[in-house]
C-alpha positions in Angstrom: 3.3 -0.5 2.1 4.5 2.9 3.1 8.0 3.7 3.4 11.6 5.6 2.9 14.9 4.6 2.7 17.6 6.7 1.5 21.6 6.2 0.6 24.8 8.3 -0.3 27.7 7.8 -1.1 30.9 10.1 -2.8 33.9 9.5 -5.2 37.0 11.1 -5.9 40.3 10.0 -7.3 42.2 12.0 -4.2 45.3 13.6 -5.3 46.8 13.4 -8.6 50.4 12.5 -9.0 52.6 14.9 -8.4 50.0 17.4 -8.4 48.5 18.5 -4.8 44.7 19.2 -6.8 42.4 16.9 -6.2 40.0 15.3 -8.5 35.9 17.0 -8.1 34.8 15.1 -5.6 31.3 13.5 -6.8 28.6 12.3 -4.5 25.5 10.1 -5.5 22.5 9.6 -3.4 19.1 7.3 -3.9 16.2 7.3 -2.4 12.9 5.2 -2.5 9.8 6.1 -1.1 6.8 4.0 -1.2 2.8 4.2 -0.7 -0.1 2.1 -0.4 -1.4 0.2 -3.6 -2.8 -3.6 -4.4 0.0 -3.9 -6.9 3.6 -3.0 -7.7 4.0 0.6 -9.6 7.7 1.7 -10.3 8.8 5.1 -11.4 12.3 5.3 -11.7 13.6 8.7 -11.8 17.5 9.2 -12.8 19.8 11.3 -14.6 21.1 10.9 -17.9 24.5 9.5 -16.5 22.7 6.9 -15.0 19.9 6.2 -17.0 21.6 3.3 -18.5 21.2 1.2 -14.8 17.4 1.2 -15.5 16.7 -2.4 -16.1 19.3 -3.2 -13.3 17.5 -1.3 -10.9 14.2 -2.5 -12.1 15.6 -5.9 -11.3 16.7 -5.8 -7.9 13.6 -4.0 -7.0 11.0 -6.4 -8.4 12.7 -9.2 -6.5 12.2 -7.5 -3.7 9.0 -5.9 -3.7 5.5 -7.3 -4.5 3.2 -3.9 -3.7 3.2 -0.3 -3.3 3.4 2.7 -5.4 7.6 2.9 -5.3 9.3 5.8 -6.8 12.8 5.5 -6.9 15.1 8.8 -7.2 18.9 8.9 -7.8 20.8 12.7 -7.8 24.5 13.3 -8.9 26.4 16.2 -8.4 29.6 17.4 -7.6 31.1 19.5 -5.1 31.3 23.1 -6.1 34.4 24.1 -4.6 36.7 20.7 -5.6 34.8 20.9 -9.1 37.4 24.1 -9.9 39.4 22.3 -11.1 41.9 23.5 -13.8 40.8 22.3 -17.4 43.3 20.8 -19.6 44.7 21.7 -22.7 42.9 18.9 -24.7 39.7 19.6 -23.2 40.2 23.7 -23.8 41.3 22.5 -27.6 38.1 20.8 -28.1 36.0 23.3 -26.4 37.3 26.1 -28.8 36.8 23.6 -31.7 33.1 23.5 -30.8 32.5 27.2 -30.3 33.8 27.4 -34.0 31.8 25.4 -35.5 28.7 26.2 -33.5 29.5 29.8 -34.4 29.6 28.9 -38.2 26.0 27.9 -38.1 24.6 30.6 -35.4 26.4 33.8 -35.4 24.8 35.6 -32.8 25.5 32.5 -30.2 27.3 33.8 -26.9 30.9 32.3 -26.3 31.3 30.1 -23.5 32.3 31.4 -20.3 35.6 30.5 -17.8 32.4 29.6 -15.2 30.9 27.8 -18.8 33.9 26.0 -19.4 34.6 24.9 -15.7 31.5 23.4 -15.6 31.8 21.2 -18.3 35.2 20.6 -16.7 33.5 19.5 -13.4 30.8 17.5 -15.0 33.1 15.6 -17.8 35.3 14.6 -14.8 32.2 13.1 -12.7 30.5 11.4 -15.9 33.6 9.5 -16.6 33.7 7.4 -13.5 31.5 3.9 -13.8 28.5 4.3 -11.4 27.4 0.9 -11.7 28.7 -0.6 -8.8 27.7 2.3 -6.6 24.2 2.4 -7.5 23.8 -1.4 -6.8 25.5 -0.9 -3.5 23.0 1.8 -3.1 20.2 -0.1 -4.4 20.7 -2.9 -2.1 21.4 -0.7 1.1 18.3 1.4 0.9 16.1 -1.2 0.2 17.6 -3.1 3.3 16.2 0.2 5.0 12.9 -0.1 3.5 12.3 -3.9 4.3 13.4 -3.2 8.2 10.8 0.0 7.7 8.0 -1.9 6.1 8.6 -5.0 8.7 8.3 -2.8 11.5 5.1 -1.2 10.0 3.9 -4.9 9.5 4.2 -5.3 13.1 2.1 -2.4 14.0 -0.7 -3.5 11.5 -0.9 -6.7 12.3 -1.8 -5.5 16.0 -4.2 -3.3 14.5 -6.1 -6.4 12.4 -6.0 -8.4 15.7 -7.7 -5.7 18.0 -10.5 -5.5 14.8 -10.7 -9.2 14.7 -11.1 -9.4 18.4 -14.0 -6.7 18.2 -16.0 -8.3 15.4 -15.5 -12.0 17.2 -17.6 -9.4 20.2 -19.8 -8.2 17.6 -20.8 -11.4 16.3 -21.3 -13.0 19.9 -23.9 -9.9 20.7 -25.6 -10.7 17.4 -26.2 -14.7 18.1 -28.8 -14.5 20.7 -30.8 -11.7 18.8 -31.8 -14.2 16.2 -34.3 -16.8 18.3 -35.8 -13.8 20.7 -36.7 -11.7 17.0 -38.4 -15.1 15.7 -40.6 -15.5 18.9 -41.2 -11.9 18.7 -42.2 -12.4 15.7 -44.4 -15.3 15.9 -46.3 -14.2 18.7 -46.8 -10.8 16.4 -48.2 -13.0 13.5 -50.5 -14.8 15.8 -51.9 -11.2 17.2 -52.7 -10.2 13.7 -54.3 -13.2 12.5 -56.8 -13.0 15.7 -57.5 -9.4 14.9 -58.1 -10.2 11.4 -60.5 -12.8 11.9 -62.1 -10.9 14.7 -60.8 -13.5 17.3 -59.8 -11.2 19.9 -62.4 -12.4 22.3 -60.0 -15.3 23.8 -61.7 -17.6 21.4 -59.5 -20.4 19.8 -58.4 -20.0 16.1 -59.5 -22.5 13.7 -56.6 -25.1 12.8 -56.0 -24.0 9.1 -55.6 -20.2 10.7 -53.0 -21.4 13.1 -51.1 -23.3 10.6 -50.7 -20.3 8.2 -49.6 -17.5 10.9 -47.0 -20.5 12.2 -45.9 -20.6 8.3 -45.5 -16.9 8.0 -43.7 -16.9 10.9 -41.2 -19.5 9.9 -40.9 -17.9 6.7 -40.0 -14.8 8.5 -37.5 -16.5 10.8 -35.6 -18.3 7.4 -35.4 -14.7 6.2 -34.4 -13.4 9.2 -31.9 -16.0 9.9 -27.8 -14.9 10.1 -26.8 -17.9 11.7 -25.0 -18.6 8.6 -23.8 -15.6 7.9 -22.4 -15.4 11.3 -20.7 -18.9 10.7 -19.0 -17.5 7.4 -17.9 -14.7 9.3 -16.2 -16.4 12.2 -14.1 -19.3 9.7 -13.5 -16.0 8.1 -11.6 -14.3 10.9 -10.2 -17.8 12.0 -8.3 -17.7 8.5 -7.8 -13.6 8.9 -6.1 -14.6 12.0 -4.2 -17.5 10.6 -2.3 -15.4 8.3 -1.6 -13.2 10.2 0.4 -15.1 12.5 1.9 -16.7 9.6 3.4 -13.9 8.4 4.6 -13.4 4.5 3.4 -12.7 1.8 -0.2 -12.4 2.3 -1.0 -9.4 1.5 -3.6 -10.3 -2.1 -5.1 -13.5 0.7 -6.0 -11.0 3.4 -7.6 -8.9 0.8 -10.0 -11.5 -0.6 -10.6 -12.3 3.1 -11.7 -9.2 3.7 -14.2 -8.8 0.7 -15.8 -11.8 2.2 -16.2 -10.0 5.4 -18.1 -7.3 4.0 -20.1 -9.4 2.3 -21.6 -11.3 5.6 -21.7 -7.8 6.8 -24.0 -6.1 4.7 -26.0 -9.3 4.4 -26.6 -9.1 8.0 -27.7 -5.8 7.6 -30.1 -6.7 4.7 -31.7 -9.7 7.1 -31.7 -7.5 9.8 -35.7 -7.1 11.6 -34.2 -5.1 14.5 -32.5 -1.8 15.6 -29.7 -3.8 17.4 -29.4 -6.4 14.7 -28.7 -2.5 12.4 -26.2 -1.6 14.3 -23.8 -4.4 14.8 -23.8 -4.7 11.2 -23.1 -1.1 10.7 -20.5 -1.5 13.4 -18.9 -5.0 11.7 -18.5 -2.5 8.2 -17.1 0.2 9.7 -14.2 -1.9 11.4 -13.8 -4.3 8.3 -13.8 -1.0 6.2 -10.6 0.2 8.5 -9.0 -2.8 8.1 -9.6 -2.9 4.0 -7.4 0.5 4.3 -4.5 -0.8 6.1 -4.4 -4.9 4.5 -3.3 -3.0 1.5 -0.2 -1.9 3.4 1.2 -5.3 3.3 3.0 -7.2 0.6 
């Protein structure tokens, strides 16, 4: 199902002791967006400080979620005015060590900057605090957010599937009575031709055996004709569409069987069809069961 959900949070140590600096203050957000398809898809996209959370986050989500295309973002960074924060000597003292030795081997590399060294300041400070905890509280709060989005989405579609039920169940009634008045039509057309063939148009009776054949081609016709059953499919179909519906959960994969099955008596009906009207309920019953197809994918 579609959906977004997003969470922040930030960190910082406050004030050192005896020192009225504060620490770079550090904020962490995560988002999760998610789009239609008939499976789960994750893409986790992170940053290297967090990368390690991977199979955590993988976790929580796939108890969570059974469909969708779900990206899952996280961004750190850190403030860029409480990042200037002043370096300290061990840190400077391994910095120079660095340039040195990165010097021996590439002569003609530039030499870090102040803005270069508070930088690595900054992000040395941030990349030392444990994120776990955060990103599971962030984890579990947007994807609160998403499950109240996606339930209230649920609710909207499964109006939507009851107004196309309700117009398919009227389809399917103007369909029923077509079937006996096209096989007496039909019947009365077969027994025309057979009295033109056999050059019976005078009022006289035809012979027995005649009769017989042109009431056997027209009961032919009417088995071929016939939709009753497909019409009877249909109906315990959208009884069972229905059914789920109300039930609620996940049904998502059910309803998209279901609906398969619906196309299926549809275009059958259209293949049977002997009539203009019989055409265009069928074409009608395919393009609301196609509309519905696009949104059952929307839930789990």
């Amino acid at each position: 199902m579609t959906g977004y959900a997003s969470a922040q949070c930030s960190s910082a140590s406050g004030a050192r002791e005896n020192d009225q600096k504060s620490e770079p203050v550090s904020r962490l957000g995560l988002e999760i967006r998610s789009v239609n398809s008939r499976f789960l898809d994750l893409t986790l996209r992170l940053p290297d400080e967090l990368r390690s959370f991977e199979p955590a986050l993988r976790e929580r989500l796939t108890a969570r979620l059974k469909r969708g295309k779900v990206e899952v973002r996280a961004n750190l960074e850190s403030d860029s005015q409480s990042s200037l924060v002043e370096p300290s000597p061990k840190l400077l003292q391994r910095l120079n060590s660095i340039q040195d030795n990165v010097k021996a081997w590439l002569p003609n590399a530039d030499v870090l900057s102040v803005a270069d060294i508070m930088r690595l300041s900054a992000s040395g400070s941030s990349s030392n605090k444990d994120w776990q905890p955060d990103v599971v509280a962030l984890t579990d709060q947007a994807l609160d957010a998403l499950m109240a989005a996606r339930a209230r989405e649920g609710a909207r579609l499964a109006t939507m599937l009851q107004d196309r039920i309700t117009q398919l169940r009227a389809l399917a009634a103007q369909a029923q009575p077509l079937i006996p008045q096209l096989v007496a039509q039909q019947r009365q057309r077969f027994m025309d031709r057979w009295k033109e063939a056999m050059g019976m148009t005078d009022g006289h009776t035809l012979p027995e055996s005649a009769q017989d054949r042109a009431l056997t081609e027209a009961t032919a016709f009417a088995i071929r004709i016939d939709v009753a059953e497909e019409l009877t499919r249909l109906a315990s179909h959208l009884d069972e569409l229905q059914r789920l519906i109300t039930k609620g959960g996940e049904i998502g994969k059910r309803l998209d069987f279901l609906i398969q099955e619906l196309h299926r008596e549809a275009n059958t009906m259209g293949s049977k069809s002997a009539a203009l009207e019989l055409t265009h309920i069928s074409v009608d019953m395919k393009v609301l069961i196609e509309q519905m197809r696009e949104q059952v994918q929307n839930i789990e």
